[in-house]
C-alpha positions in Angstrom: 86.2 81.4 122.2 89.5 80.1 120.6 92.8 79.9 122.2 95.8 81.4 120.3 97.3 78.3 118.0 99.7 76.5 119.8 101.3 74.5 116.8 101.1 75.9 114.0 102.6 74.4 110.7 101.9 71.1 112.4 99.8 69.3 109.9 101.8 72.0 107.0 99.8 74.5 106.8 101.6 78.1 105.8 101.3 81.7 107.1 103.1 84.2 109.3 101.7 85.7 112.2 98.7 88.3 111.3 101.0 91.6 113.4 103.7 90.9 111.2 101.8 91.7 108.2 100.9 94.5 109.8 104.1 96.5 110.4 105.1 95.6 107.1 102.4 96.6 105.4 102.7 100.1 108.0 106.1 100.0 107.1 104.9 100.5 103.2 102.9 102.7 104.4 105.7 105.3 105.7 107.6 105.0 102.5 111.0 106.3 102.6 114.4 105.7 100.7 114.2 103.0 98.4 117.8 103.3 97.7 120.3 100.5 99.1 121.9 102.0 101.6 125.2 100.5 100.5 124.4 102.9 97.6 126.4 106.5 97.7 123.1 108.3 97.3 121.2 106.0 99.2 123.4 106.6 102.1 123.6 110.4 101.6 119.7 110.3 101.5 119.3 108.6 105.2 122.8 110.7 106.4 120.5 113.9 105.4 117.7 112.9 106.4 119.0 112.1 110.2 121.1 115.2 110.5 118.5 117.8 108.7 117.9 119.5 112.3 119.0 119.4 115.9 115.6 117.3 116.5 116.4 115.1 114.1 120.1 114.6 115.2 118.6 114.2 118.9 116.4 111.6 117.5 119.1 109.6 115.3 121.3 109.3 118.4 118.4 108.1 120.6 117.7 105.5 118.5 121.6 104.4 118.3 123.7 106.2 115.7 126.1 107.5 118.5 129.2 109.0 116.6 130.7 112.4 116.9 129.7 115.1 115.0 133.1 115.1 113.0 132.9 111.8 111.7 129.3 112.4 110.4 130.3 115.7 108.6 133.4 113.6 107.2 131.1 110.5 105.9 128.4 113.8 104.5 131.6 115.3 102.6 132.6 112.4 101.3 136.2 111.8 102.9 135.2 108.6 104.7 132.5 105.6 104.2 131.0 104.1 107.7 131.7 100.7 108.4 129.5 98.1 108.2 128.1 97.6 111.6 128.1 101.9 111.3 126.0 101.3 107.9 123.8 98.8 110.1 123.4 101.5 112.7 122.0 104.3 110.2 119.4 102.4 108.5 118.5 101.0 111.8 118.6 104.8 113.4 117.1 105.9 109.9 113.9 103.4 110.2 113.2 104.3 113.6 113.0 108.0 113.3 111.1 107.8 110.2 108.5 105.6 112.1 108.2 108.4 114.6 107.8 111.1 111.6 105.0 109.8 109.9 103.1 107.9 112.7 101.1 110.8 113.7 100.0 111.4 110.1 99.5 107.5 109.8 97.4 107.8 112.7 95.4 110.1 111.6 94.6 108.9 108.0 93.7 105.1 109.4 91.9 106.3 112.2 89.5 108.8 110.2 87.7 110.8 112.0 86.2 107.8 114.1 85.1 106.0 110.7 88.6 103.1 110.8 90.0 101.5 108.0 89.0 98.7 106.2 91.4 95.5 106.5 91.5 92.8 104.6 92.4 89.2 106.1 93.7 86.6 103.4 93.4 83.6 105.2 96.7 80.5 106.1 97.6 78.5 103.2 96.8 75.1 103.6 97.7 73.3 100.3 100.1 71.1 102.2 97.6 70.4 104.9 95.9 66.2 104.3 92.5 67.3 103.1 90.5 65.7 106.3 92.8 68.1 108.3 91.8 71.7 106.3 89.8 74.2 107.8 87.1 76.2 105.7 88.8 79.8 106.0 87.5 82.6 103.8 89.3 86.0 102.7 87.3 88.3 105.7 87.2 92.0 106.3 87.2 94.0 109.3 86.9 97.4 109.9 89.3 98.7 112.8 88.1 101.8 113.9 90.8 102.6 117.2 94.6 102.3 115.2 96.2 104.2 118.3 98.0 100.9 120.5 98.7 99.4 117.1 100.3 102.0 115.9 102.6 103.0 118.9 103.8 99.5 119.3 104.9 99.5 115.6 106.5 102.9 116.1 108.3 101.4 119.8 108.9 98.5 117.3 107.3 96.2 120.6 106.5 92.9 119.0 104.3 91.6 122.1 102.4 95.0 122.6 101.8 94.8 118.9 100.6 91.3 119.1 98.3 91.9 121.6 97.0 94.8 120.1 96.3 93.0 116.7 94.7 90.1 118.4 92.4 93.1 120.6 91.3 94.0 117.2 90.8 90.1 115.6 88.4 89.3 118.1 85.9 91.4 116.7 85.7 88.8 114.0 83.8 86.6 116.0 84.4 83.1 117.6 86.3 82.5 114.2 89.7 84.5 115.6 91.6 82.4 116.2 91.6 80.8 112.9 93.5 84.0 111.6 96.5 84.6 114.0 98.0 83.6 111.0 97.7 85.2 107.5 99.0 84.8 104.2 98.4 88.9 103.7 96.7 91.7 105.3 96.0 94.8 103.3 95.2 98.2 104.2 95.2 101.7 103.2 95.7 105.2 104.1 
């Protein structure tokens, strides 16, 4: 069984690491506001969207947007604009509850019913690898049936738990694994 790659890029080959393509492409997944927040009604959109309820106000300060209630009815009417590092805070608050929304629908819709989701694995790019040095790596497919760690550590946005739970699912490619830590893409649907 391979080891998990040690030095990669060594010999110039290109790729990130296969979990980061996957919260990206779970991060497409959950959608949202495509609006800049540095945009008026990009802003309003997230400030809404955060203080729609008491739940969701419960769940915007958990995640870090601690201000009083008065200056977020001010920046709502309009009378003041949030500072930059407050403007960090509400997309950062903003992406995290919107992770917890839809992860129980994403859940749902990759795990289906026991039947998984197809996943397709580009493999590295190796165009700047010496030609004795390349690997054989094909585009392969896997079909993960058990989205429930992978999806958790994306919502607790856990790096290592996510990690290990993408590399859990990788090994069912065979002794090959290894050779796909890292990816050039990783595509999915739901």
């Amino acid at each position: 069984m391979p080891e998990r790659t040690s030095e990669f890029g060594k010999y110039g080959a290109q790729g990130v690491k296969g979990h980061e393509l996957v919260a990206r492409r779970l991060d497409e997944l959950a959608g949202g506001i495509t609006t800049p927040i540095t945009a008026k009604r990009g802003l309003m959109a997230r400030l809404h969207y955060l203080t729609r309820s008491a739940h969701a106000r419960a769940a915007a300060r958990d995640a870090g947007l601690t201000v009083t209630d008065r200056t977020l009815k001010a920046w709502l009417d309009g009378r003041r604009s949030p500072s930059r590092k407050n403007l960090e805070r509400i997309e950062r608050a903003y992406r995290t509850v919107r992770r917890a929304n839809v992860a129980r629908y994403l859940l749902r819709r990759l795990n289906a019913e026991g039947r998984g989701t197809r996943v397709e694995i580009h493999p590295l790019n190796q165009s700047q690898v010496p030609r004795p040095r390349q690997r054989f790596l094909e585009f392969r497919t896997l079909n993960i049936r058990h989205w429930d760690r992978i999806v958790d550590a994306w919502v607790r946005e856990d790096d290592a738990a996510l990690d290990a739970a993408w590399v859990d699912q990788i090994v069912d490619l065979g002794s090959q694994w290894g050779q796909y830590e890292y990816c050039t893409n990783i595509g999915f649907a739901a």
